[in-house]
PyMOL commands that place a pseudoatom at each C-alpha (Angstrom):
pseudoatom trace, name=CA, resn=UNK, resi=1, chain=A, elem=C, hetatm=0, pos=[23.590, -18.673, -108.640]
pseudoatom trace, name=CA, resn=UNK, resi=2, chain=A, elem=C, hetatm=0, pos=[23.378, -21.523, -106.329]
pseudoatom trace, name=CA, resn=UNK, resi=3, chain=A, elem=C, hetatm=0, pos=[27.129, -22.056, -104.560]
pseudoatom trace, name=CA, resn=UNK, resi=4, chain=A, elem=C, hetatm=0, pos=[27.069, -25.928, -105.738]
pseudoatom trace, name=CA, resn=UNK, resi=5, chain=A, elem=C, hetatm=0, pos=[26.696, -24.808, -109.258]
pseudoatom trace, name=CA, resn=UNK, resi=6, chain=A, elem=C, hetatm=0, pos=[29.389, -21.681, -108.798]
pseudoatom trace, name=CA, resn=UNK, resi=7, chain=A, elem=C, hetatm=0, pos=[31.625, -24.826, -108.211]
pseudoatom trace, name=CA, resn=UNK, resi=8, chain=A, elem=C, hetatm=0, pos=[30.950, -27.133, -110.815]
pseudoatom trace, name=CA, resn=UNK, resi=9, chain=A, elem=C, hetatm=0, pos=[31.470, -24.045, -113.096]
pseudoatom trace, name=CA, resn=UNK, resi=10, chain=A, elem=C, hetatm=0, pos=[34.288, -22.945, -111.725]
pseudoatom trace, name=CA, resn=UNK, resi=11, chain=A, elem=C, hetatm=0, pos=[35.711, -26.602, -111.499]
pseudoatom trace, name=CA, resn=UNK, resi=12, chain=A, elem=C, hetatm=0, pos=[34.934, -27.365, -115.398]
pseudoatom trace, name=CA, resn=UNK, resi=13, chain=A, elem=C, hetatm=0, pos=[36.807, -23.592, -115.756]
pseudoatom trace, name=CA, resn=UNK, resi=14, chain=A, elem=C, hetatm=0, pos=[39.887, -24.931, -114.245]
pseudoatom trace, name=CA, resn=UNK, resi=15, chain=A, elem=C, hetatm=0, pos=[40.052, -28.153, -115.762]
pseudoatom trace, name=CA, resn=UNK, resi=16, chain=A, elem=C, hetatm=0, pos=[39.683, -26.508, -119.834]
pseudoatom trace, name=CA, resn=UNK, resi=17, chain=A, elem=C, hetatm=0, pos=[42.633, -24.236, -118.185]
pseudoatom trace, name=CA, resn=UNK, resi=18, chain=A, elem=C, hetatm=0, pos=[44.697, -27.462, -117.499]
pseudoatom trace, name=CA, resn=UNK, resi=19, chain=A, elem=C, hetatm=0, pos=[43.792, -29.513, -120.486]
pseudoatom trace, name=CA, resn=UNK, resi=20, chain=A, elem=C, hetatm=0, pos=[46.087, -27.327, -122.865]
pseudoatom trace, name=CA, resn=UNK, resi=21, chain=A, elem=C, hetatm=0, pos=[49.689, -26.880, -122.247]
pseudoatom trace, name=CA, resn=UNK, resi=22, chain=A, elem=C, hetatm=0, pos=[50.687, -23.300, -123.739]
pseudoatom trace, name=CA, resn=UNK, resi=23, chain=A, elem=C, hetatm=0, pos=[47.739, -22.327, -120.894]
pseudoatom trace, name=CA, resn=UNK, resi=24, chain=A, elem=C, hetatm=0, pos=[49.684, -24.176, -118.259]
pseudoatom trace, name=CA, resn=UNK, resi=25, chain=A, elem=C, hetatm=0, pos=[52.779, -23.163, -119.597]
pseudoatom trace, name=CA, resn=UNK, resi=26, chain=A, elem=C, hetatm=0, pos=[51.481, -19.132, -119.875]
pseudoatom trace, name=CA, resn=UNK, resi=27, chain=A, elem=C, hetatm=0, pos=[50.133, -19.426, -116.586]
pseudoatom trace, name=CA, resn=UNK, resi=28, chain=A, elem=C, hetatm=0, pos=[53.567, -20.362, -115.079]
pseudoatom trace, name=CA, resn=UNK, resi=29, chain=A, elem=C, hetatm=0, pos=[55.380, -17.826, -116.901]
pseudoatom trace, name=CA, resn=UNK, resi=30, chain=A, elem=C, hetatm=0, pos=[53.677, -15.276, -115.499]
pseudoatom trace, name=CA, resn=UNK, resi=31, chain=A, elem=C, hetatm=0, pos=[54.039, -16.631, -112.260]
pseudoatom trace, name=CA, resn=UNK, resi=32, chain=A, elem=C, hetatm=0, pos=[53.339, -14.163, -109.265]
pseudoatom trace, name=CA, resn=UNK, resi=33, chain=A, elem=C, hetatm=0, pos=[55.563, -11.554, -110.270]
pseudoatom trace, name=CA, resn=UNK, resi=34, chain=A, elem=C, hetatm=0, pos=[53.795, -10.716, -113.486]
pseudoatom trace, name=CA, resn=UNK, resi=35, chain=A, elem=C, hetatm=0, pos=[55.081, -10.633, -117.305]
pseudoatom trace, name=CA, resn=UNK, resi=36, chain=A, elem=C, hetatm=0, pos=[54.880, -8.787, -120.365]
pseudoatom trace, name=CA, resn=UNK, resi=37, chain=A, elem=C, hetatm=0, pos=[53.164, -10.010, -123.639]
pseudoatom trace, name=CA, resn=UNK, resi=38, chain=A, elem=C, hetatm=0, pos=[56.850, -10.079, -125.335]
pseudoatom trace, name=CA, resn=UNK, resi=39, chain=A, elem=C, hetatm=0, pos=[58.791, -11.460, -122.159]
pseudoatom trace, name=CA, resn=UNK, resi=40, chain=A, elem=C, hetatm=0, pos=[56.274, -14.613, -121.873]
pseudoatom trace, name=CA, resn=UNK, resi=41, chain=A, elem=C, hetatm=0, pos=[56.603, -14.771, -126.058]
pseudoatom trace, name=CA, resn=UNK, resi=42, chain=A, elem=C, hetatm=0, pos=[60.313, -14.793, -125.926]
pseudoatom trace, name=CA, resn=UNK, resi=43, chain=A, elem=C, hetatm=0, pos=[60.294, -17.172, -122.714]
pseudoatom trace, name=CA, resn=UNK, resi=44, chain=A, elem=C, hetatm=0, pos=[57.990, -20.125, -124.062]
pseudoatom trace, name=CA, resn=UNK, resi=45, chain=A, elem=C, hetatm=0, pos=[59.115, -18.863, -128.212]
pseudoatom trace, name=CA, resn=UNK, resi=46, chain=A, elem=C, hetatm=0, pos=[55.272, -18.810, -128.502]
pseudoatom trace, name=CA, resn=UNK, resi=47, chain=A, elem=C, hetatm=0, pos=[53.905, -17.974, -132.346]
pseudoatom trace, name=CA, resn=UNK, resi=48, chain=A, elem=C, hetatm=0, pos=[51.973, -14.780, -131.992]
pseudoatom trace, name=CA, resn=UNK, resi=49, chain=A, elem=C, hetatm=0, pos=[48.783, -16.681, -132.725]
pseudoatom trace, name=CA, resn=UNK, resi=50, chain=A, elem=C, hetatm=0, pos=[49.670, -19.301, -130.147]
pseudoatom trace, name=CA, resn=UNK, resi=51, chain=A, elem=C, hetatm=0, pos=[50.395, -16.037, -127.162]
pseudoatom trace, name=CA, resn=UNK, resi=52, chain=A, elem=C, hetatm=0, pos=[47.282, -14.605, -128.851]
pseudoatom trace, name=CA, resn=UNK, resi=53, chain=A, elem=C, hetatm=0, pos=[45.047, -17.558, -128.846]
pseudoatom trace, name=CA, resn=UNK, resi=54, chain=A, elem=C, hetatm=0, pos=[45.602, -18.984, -125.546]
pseudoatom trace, name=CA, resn=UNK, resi=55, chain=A, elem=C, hetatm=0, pos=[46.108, -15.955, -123.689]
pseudoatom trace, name=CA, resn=UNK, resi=56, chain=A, elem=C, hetatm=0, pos=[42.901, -14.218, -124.603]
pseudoatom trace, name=CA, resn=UNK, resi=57, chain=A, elem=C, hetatm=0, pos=[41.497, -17.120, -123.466]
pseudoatom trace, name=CA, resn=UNK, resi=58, chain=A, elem=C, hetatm=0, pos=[42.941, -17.151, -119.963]
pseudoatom trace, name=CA, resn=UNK, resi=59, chain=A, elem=C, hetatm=0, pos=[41.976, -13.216, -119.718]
pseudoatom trace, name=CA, resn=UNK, resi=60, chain=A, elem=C, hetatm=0, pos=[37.963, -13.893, -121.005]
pseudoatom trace, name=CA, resn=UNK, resi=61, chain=A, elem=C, hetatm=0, pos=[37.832, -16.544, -118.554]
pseudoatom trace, name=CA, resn=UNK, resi=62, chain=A, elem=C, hetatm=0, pos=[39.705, -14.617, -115.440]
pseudoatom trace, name=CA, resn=UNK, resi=63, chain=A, elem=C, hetatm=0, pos=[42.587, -16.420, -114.789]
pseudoatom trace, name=CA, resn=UNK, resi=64, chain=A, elem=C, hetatm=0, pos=[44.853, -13.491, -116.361]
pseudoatom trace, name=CA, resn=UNK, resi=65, chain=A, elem=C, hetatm=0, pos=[44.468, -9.461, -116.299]
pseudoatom trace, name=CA, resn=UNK, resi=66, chain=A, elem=C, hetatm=0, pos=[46.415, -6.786, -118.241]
pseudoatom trace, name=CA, resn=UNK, resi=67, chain=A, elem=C, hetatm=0, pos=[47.089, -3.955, -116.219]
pseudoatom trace, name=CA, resn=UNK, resi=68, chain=A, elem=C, hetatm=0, pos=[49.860, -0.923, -117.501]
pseudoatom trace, name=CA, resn=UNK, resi=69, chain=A, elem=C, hetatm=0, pos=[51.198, -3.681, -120.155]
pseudoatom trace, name=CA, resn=UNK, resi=70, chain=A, elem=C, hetatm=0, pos=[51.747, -6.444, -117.291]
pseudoatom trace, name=CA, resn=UNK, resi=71, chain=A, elem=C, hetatm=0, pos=[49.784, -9.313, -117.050]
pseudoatom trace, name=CA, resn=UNK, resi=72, chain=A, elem=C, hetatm=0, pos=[49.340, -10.539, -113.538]
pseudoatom trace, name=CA, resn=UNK, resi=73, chain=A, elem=C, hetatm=0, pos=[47.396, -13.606, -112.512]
pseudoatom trace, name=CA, resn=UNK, resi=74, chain=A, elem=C, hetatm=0, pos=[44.000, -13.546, -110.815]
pseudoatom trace, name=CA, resn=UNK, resi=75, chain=A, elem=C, hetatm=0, pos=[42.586, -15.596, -107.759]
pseudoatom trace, name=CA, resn=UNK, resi=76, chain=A, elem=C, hetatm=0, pos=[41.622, -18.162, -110.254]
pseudoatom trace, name=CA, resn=UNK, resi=77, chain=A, elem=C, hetatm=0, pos=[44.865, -18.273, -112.030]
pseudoatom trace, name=CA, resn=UNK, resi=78, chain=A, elem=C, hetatm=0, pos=[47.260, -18.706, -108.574]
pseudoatom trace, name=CA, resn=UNK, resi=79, chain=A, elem=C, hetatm=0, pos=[44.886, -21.385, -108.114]
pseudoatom trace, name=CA, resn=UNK, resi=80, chain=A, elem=C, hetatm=0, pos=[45.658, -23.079, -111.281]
pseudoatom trace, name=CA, resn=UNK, resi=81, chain=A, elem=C, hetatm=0, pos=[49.251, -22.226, -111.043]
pseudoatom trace, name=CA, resn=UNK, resi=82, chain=A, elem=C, hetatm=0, pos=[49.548, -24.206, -107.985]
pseudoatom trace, name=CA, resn=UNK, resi=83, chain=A, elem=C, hetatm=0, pos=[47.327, -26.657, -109.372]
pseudoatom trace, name=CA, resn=UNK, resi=84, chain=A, elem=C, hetatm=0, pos=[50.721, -27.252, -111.472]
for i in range(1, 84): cmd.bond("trace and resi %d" % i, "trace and resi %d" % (i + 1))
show_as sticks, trace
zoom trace
């Protein structure tokens, strides 16, 4: 895939991401440090379809992985946490 068009897509990636605010506010959450499922439910009182929804989302398109219950954030997802 041409690098220009790696961009755009990763660009238009980003700025879905940004346009909802449990992703934004997920995204923070987990922060650097990583969070459980139930700590970042608790934290942002999240219904489970809301943690569900919008955090599947974040994993299918990399900005979140699950590893040994923790998510952490990805490349892409410290970029969109300091993206604010």
């Amino acid at each position: 895939m041409p690098e220009k068009e790696r961009d755009r897509e990763h660009h238009e990636r980003l700025f879905k991401a940004s346009l909802s605010p449990y992703r934004r506010q997920i995204v923070a959450a987990i922060g650097i440090h990583g969070k459980t499922r139930e700590e970042i439910q608790k934290e942002l009182n999240l219904t489970d379809f809301q943690l569900r929804f919008n955090l599947d989302w974040l994993i299918k398109e990399g900005f979140v992985v699950e590893e040994d219950g923790v998510l952490k954030l990805t490349d892409d997802g410290i970029e969109l946490l300091e993206a604010g």
